[in-house]
Each structure stands twice: as structure tokens, then as C-alpha cells.
C-alpha positions in Angstrom: 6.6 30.6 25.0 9.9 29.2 25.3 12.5 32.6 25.0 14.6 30.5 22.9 12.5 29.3 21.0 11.6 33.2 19.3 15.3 33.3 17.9 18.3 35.5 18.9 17.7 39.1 17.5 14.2 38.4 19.1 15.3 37.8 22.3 18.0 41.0 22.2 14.9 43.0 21.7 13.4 42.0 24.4 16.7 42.1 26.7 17.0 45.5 25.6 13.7 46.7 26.2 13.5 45.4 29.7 16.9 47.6 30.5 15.3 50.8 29.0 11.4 50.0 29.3 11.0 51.4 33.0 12.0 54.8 31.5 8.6 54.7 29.2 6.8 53.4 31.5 7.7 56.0 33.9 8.8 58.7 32.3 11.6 61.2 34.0 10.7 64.4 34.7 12.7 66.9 32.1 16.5 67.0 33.2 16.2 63.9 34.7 17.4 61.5 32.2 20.7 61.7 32.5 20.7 60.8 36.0 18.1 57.8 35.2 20.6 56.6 32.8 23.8 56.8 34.9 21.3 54.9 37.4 20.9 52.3 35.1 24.8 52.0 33.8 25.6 50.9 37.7 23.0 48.2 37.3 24.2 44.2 36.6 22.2 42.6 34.5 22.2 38.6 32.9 23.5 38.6 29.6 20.4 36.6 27.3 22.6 34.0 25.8 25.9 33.5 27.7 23.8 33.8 31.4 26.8 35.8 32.7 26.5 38.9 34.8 27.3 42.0 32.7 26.8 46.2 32.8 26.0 48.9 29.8 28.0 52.5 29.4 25.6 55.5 29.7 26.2 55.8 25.7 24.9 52.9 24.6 21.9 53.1 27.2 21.1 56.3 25.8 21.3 54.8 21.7 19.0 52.4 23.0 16.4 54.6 24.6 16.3 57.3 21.0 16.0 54.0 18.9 12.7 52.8 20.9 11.7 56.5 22.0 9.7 57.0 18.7 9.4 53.4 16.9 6.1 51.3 16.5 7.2 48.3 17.1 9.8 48.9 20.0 11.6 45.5 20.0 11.8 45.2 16.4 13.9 48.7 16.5 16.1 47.2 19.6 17.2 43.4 18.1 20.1 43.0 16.8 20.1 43.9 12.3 21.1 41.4 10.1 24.2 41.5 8.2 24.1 43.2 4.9 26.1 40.4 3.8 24.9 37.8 5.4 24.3 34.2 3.1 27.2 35.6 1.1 30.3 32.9 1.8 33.7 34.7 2.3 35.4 31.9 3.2 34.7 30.0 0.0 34.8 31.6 -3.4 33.1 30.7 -6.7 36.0 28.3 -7.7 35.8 26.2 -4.2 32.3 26.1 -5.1 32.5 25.0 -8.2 34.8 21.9 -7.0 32.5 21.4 -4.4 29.9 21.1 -6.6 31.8 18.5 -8.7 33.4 16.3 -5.8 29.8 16.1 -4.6 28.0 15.1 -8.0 30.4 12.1 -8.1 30.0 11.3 -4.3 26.8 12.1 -2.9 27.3 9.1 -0.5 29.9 11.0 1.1 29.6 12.7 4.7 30.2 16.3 5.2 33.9 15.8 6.8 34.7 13.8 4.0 34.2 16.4 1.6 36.1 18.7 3.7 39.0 16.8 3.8 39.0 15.9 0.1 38.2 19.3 -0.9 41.3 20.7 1.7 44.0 18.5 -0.2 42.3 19.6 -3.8 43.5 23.1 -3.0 47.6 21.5 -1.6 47.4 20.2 -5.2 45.4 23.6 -6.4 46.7 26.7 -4.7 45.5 28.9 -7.0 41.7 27.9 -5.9 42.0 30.1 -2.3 42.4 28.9 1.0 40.6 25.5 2.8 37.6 26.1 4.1 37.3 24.7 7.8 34.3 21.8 7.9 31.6 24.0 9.1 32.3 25.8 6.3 31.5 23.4 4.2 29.2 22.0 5.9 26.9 24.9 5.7 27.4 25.6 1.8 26.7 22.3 1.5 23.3 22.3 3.3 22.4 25.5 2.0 22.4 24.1 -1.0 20.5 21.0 -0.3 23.8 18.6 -1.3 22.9 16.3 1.6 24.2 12.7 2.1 22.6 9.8 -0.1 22.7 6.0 -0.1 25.5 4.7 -2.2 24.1 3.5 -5.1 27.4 1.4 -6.4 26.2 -2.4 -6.7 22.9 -2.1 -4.5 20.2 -0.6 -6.6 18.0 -2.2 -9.2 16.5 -0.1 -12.0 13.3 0.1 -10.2 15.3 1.6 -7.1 17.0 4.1 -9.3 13.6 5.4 -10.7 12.1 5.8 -7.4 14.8 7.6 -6.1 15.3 10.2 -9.0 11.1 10.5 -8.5 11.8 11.9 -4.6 14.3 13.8 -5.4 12.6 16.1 -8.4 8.8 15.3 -6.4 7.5 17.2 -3.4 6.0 14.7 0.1 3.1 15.9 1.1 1.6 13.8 4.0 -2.1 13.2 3.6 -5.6 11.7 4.9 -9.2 10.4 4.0 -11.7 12.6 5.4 -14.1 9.7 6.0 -13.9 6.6 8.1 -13.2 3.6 6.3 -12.8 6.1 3.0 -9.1 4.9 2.6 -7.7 0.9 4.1 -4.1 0.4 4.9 -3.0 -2.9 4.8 0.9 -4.2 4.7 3.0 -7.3 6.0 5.6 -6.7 9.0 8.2 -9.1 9.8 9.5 -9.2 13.0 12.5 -10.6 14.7 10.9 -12.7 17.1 10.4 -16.5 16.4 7.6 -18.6 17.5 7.0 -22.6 18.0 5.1 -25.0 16.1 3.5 -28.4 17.7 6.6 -30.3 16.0 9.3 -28.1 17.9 10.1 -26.3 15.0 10.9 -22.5 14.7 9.5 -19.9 12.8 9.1 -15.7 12.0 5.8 -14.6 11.5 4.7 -12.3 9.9 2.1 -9.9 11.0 -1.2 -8.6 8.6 -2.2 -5.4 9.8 -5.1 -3.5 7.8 -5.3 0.2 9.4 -7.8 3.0 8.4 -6.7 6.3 6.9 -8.8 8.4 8.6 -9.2 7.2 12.5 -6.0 5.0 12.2 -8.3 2.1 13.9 -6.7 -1.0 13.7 -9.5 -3.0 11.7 -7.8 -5.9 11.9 -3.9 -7.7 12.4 -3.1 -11.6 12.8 0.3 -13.1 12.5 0.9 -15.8 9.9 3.7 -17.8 8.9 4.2 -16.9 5.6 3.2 -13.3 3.4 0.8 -15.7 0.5 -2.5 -14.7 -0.8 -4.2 -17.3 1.2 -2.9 -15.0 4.2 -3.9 -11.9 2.2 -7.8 -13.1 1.9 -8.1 -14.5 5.9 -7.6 -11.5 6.8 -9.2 -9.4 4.7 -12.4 -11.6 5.2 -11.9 -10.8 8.9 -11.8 -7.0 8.8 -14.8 -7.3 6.2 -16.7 -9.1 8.6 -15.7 -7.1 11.1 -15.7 -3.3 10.2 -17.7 -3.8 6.9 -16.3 -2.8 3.3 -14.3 0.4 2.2 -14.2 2.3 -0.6 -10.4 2.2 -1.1 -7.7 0.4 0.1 -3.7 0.7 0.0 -1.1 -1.7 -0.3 2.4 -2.2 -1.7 3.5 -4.2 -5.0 3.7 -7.6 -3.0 2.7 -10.9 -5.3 0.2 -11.4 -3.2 -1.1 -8.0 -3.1 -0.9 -8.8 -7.1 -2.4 -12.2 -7.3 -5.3 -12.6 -9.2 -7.2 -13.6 -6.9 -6.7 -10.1 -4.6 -7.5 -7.8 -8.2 -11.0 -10.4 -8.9 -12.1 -9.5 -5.3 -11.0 -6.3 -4.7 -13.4 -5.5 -8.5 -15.9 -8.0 -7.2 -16.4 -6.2 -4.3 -16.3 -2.8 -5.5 -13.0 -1.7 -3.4 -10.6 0.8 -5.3 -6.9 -1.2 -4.8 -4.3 1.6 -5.0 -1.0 0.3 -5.0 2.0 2.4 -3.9 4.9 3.6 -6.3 7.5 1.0 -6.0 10.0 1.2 -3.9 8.4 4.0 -2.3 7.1 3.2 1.5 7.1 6.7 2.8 3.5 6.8 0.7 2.1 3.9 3.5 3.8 6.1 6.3 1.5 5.8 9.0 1.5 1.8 8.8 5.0 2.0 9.4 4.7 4.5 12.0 2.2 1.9 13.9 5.2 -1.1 13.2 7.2 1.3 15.6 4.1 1.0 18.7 3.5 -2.5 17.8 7.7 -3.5 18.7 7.7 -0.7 21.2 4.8 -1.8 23.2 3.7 -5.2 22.3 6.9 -7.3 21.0 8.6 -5.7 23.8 6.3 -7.1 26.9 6.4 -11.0 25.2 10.4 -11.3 24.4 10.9 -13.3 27.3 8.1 -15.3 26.6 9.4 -18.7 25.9 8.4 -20.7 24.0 6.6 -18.3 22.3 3.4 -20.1 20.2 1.8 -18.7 17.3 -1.7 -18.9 19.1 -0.6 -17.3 22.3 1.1 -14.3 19.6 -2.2 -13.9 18.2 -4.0 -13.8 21.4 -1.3 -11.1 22.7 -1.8 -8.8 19.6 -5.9 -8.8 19.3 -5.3 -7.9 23.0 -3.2 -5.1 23.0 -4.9 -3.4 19.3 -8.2 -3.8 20.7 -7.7 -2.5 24.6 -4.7 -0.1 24.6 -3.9 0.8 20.5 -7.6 1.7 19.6 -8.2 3.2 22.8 -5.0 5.5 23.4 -5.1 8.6 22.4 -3.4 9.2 18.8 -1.0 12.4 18.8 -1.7 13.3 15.0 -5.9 13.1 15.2 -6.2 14.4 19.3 -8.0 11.1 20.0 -8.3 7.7 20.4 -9.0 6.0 16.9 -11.7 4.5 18.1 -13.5 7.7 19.3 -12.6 8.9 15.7 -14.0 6.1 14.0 -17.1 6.5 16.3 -17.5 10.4 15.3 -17.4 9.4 11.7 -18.3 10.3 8.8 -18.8 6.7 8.2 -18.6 5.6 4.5 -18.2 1.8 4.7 -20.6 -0.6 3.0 -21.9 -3.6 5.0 -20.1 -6.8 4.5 -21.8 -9.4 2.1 -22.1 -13.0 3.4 -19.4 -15.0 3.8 -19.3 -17.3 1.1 -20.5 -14.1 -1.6 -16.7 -12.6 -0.2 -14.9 -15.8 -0.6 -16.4 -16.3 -3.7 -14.9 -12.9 -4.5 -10.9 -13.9 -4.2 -11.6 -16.6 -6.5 -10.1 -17.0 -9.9 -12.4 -17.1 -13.0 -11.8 -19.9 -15.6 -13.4 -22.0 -18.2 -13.4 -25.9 -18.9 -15.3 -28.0 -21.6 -16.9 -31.2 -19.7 -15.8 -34.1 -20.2 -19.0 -36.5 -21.3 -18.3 -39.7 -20.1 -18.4 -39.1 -16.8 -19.1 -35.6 -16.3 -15.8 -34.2 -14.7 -13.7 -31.3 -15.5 -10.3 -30.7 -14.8 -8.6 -27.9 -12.2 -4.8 -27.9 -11.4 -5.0 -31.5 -11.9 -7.5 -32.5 -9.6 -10.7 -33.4 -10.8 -13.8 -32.0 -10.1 -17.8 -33.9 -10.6 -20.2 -31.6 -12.1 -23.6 -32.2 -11.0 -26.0 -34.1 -13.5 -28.4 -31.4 -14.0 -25.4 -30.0 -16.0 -24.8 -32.9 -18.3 -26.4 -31.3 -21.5 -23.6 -28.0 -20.9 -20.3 -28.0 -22.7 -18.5 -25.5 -21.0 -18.7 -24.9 -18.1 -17.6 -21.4 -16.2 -15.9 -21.8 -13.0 -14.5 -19.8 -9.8 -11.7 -21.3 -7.4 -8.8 -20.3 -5.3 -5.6 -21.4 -6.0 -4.8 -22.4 -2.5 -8.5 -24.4 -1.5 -9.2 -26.4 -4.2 -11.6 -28.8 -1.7 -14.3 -27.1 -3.4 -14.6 -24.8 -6.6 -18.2 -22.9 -7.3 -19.9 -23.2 -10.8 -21.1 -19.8 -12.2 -23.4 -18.2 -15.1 -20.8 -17.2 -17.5 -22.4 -14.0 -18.4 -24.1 -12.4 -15.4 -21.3 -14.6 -12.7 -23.7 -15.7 -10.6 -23.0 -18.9 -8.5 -25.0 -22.2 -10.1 -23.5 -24.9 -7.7 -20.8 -25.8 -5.5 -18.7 -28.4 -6.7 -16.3 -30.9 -5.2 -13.4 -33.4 -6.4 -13.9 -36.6 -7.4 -14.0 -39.5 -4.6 -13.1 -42.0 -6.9 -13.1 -44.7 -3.7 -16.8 -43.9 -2.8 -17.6 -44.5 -6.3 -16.3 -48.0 -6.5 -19.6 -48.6 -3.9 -21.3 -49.3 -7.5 -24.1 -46.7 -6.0 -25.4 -44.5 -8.8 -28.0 -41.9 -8.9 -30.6 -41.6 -11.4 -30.3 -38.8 -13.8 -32.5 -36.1 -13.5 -34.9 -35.7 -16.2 -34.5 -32.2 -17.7 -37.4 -30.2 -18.0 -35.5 -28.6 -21.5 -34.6 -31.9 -23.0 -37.6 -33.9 -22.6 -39.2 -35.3 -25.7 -42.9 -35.3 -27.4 -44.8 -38.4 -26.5 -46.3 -38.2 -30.4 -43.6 -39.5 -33.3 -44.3 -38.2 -36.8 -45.4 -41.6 -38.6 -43.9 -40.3 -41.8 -40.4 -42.2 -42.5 -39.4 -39.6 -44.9 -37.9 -36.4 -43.2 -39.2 -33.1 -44.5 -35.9 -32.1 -45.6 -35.5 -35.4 -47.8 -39.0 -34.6 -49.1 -37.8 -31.1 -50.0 -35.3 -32.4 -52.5 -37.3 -35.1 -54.1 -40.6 -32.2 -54.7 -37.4 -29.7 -56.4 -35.9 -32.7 -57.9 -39.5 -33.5 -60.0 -40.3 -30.1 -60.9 -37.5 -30.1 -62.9 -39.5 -32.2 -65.8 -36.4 -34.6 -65.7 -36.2 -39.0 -65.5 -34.1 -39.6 -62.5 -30.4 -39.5 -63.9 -29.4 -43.1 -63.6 -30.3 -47.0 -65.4 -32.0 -48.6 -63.2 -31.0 -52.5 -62.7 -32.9 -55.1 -61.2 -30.9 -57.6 -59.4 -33.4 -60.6 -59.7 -32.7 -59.9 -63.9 -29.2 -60.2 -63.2 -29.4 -63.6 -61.4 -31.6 -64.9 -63.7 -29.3 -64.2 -66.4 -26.1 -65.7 -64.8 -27.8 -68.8 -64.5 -29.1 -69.0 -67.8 -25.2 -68.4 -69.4 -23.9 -71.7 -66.8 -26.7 -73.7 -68.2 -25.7 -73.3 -71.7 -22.6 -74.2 -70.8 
């Protein structure tokens, strides 16, 4: 152990003892000690914490050999005492204090000299408060009473931002960690300042995906993209599903696209706990921003000359580096590699559905009533043809992502389950004049045998209730030929 290390009255103990300690280890004979001790007053010895030579009186030798003679703890008896007045300030009373305290409530944003300065010409104006305190003075008040220096809050925080920061200030950090692999998935967006190259010339700044686990810190999966969307969100998700299987929970910040609808249907769909982090808050997804430091240490650092720098080649680079140096170095906090962690389990994940049950998942769920005359239904304005052995169903229940409507999925609108895939109209195919023929269905299909009776049973009903009643029909009956035959008979007499 480092001598410094064990603090200054430590290391005075110590110093002391190995002045002094050769006389208890071998012990003068009686009369002795005296001339021991002059022995030792003629000696040079380093001095612990300046380094220069330096000698010790026979008095003070002798002090130092009575104070260890009979103590149980030898060096404790030999350090240096504390102060009885020490954390007591003499140098600033309760009234400098008291100003400090005030100057420091109005400008936390301040730095330590500041205040000293300020406070020095309070007491020119003030005399009556005691003399300036020098800045180490204050300094050390200052600290000791945990009135350190904080962002200035004039014109740059929201409400949200205020929030968070009274919430650290009155809440403990505690850092934490899953206790099984693939218990907890961190996943967050990182833009860096690099720029890469499209195929038209043009220049952009990705963005990476990185999705970490809690508990080995494996990198399950990063790609850059060119924009932080849900459709970016889902790829890669899909890609650490398929390739480390599902987790229980998973982390991520208040992005929209971490809020889409989409991202809450799957994460529920597929049984994934989404914890999102206070806002304003990153210090709670610490360990992806601690691997944002390795990936622009390491990785960004070897491609900046690369030039020009392609989006591909980017991707390429990163899988490259995670997969054969990041995973396989050995991690400082877990004394391992996050692969051989991740290999030692506990292992909690579930195995990946297939992949059209997970894309199905980050899908939007909707209704639409079907529209008869040529059995289409509407989505974002692009219209959809519903298969024919769906004809006879009004509504219809439907999945699609907001991002990929060149299919949508139709689904039972009670249990969810997928019924058909459908796809949008191709209203230039149809003008082939090719139609299918619809499907007979099995549900729908009449009786061969017609009742021969004209009269429905309800109609019959009416007319059985209608005579029991004992009653004529209530109306005059009038026989058309009778009035023809009349008419004629007036015009001939006439």
C-alpha cells in the first residue's frame, strides 16, 4: 500500500515508530536508555512529507518512547491528534456565513473565486461583518457545505429540466445492475461528429443504435442509420432479437420513437417490460454512455481519415470492432470480457419468435368497415384489397406500420391472430379485365329445397291473431270491375 495513500497522522505513526521501534525490539539493558537515546538524537532521518533530512532532541525521543512503551495499538498512540477544534472556521464567523449562504442561493452558477471576491467587497461596504476571508477559505466552507457550482439556469431550462434537477438534488444515485443476462436491455441513439457519403455525393451524420445488456454489458447489437425514426428503432431491434433472443426488460430514454406506438404494441406483444428513464435524466442509462466514450475513443478514432467515409463501410467498421475487440476485451467493472459474462450466465432470455410474428409485433392496430363494392379499405390513403373470402365481413381488424405500408396483415379482432396478408390496390393490373371467381363460402351457402308456401310465417302469424279476434276485416271492400261498369253506364245515359 501506497504510504500516502493511509493519510498524514497515519503515516507520522509509522515515522515515529520506526525512530523508536529498534528500542522494543531490542530492549536496552537497565541504565542503558539514556545512552540509546542520545544515540538516536545524532541520527538523520527523512522527514515523511517534506523528504528533507532532519534530527530529534533526546526530549522528544524519550516522549515518544513512554507514549508507545505501554499502548495497544503503538502507532495510533504516536500519529499526530486532531485538533480539538478542528471543522470549527475561525476565519469566518456566523455573519460571513450567513452572507455566504445568501450570495450563494442567488448564484449557484458562480465559481468559488467569484464568491470570494464578491463576498471580500460585501465586507468594504460591511465592516462590521469581520475580516475577508482568503479564497481557500471560502472555498472550503463552501464545499463543506455541499454549495458546489451549478449550471445557470437563467434562459436555458425548460420546466421539465427544472424538475429533474430539483429530483437529483433532494435524491440519492445509486449505480446498479441485472443479475441475469439479458434480465435488463439498454438501448439509446448516439450521434456522432463524423459525416458519411451517399451514392448522390451528398453528406450526412448518422446516427448510431446501440442495444447493450445490463448485466454482461455485451453489445447485442449497434448499426448506424441516418436518421433516429421508429422504422430505425424496429431494424434493429429485430436484429438483436434474432440475434441474442428476447429479454425480459429493456431501457430506453423518452425519444418519439422510443414512444411511437408502434415500439409500446411490440414491446406488450412480445412480453418485454419498456422502462423508460426520468426525463432529462441520462445518468440513469450511464453505462450506454460510458460505451459512447470506447466507441469514439477506439473506433471513430481509427476511421477519421477515412475519406469518403460510406455508410456501408461505417457499418462494416462498427460490427467489426463490437464483435472482435468490445465483446472480447476485458470490462473493468465485471473482471471480464462481456462475452465470457454472457457465456457464464444466468441466462434468462426467451427465444426469438419468427420473423414476420416480431414484425407483426411493431405494428399499429386499427379498424376499417369494408367498402362493398369492390372490397377495399382504406389506410393512410392508400388502398388496400381485402381478399374475397372476406366479402361477407364488415369490419375488418387490421395491423400495419406506419412507415411500410406495401403490405398491412388482417387479424381476428378478439384473439389478434393474423387472418391474411394484404396488399394495395394495383389499379393498372386490374384494367387486364381478369377477374377471379368468388369463392363460394361454406357459411353462406343456401338450401337446395325452397319452402313452396308464398306466405311467410311471420305474415301468417298476424293473419291467425288477426281472425281470432271474432272481427270482419276493418275496411269496405270495392270491386274495381263494379266501378267500371258503373262509369259507363252514367256516359251512356248521357
Amino acid at each position: 500500500m501506497n504510504r500516502k495513500s493511509q493519510g498524514p497522522a497515519f503515516r507520522w505513526g509509522i515515522f515515529r515508530l520506526s525512530i523508536i521501534g529498534r528500542l522494543f525490539a531490542n530492549p536496552p539493558d537497565s541504565g542503558q536508555l539514556c545512552k540509546e537515546l542520545e544515540k538516536l538524537s545524532k541520527c538523520i532521518w527523512i522527514h515523511p512529507v517534506t523528504g528533507l533530512d532532519v534530527t530529534y532532541s533526546y526530549a522528544t525521543l524519550e516522549r515518544w518512547y513512554y507514549m508507545a512503551l505501554d499502548a495497544q495499538d503503538p502507532i495510533a498512540a504516536l500519529d499526530r491528534k486532531i485538533r480539538s477544534d478542528f471543522g470549527n472556521s475561525k476565519a469566518m464567523g456566523p455573519l460571513l456565513i450567513e452572507e455566504l449562504g445568501k450570495q450563494y442561493a442567488s448564484f449557484k452558477h458562480w465559481s468559488y473565486k467569484l464568491h470570494a471576491d464578491n463576498l471580500a467587497a460585501l465586507v468594504m461596504e460591511r465592516p462590521h461583518l469581520g475580516k475577508a476571508p482568503s479564497a481557500s477559505t471560502v472555498t472550503r466552507n463552501m464545499v463543506k457545505r455541499g454549495w458546489v457550482k451549478k449550471r445557470s439556469s437563467k434562459g436555458k431550462r425548460t420546466p421539465g429540466q427544472q424538475v429533474a434537477a430539483e429530483r437529483l438534488e433532494k435524491r440519492e444515485v445509486r449505480g446498479y445492475e441485472s443479475s441475469f443476462v439479458h434480465g435488463l436491455w439498454h438501448l439509446d441513439y448516439h450521434e456522432s461528429h463524423i459525416r458519411v457519403a451517399d451514392a448522390a455525393g451528398n453528406w450526412h451524420t448518422p446516427k448510431a443504435l446501440c442495444i447493450l445488456d445490463d448485466c454482461s454489458r455485451l453489445c447485442c447489437h449497434i448499426q448506424w442509420y441516418l436518421g433516429e425514426t421508429t422504422e430505425t428503432l424496429v431494424h434493429g431491434l429485430t436484429q438483436a432479437f434474432c440475434k441474442r433472443g428476447l429479454p425480459k426488460g429493456l431501457m430506453t430514454d423518452n425519444g418519439s420513437a422510443m414512444r411511437a406506438l408502434e415500439t409500446r404494441n411490440g414491446f406488450e406483444r412480445l412480453g418485454i417490460n419498456h422502462q423508460k428513464t426520468l426525463p432529462h435524466s441520462p445518468y440513469q442509462n450511464g453505462k450506454q454512455e460510458s460505451f459512447w466514450g470506447q466507441l469514439e475513443g477506439r473506433l471513430v478514432a481509427m476511421i477519421y481519415r477515412v475519406e469518403p467515409l460510406t455508410l456501408g463501410f461505417l457499418n462494416q467498421a462498427t460490427l467489426a470492432w463490437a464483435e472482435m475487440e468490445y465483446n472480447k476485451a476485458r470490462h473493468s467493472e465485471i473482471g471480464a470480457s462481456p462475452m465470457e459474462r454472457m457465456l457464464k450466465g444466468p441466462n434468462i432470455s426467451t427465444p426469438a419468435p419468427e420473423l414476420e410474428a416480431i414484425r407483426l409485433s411493431f405494428t399499429v392496430r386499427d379498424s376499417r368497415v369494408q367498402r362493398k363494392s369492390d372490397g377495399t379499405i382504406q389506410i393512410k390513403g392508400t388502398r388496400f384489397e381485402v381478399p374475397s373470402r372476406f366479402r361477407h365481413m364488415r369490419r375488418l381488424y387490421i395491423r400495419y406500420a406506419e412507415w411500410d405500408l406495401s403490405v398491412a396483415y388482417l387479424v381476428d379482432g378478439r384473439t389478434g391472430e393474423l387472418l391474411s396478408r394484404i396488399y394495395p390496390q394495383d389499379k393498372t393490373k386490374n384494367a387486364s379485365g381478369v377477374r377471379r371467381t368468388l369463392e363460394r363460402l361454406p357459411e353462406c351457402e343456401l338450401p337446395e329445397k325452397i319452402d313452396s308456401d308464398p306466405i311467410p310465417p311471420h305474415l301468417r302469424r298476424l293473419l291467425a291473431d288477426y281472425a281470432q279476434t271474432g272481427m270482419p276485416p276493418a275496411y269496405l271492400p270495392k270491386e274495381e270491375g263494379a266501378l267500371a261498369s258503373a262509369t259507363s253506364d252514367t256516359k251512356e245515359a248521357q
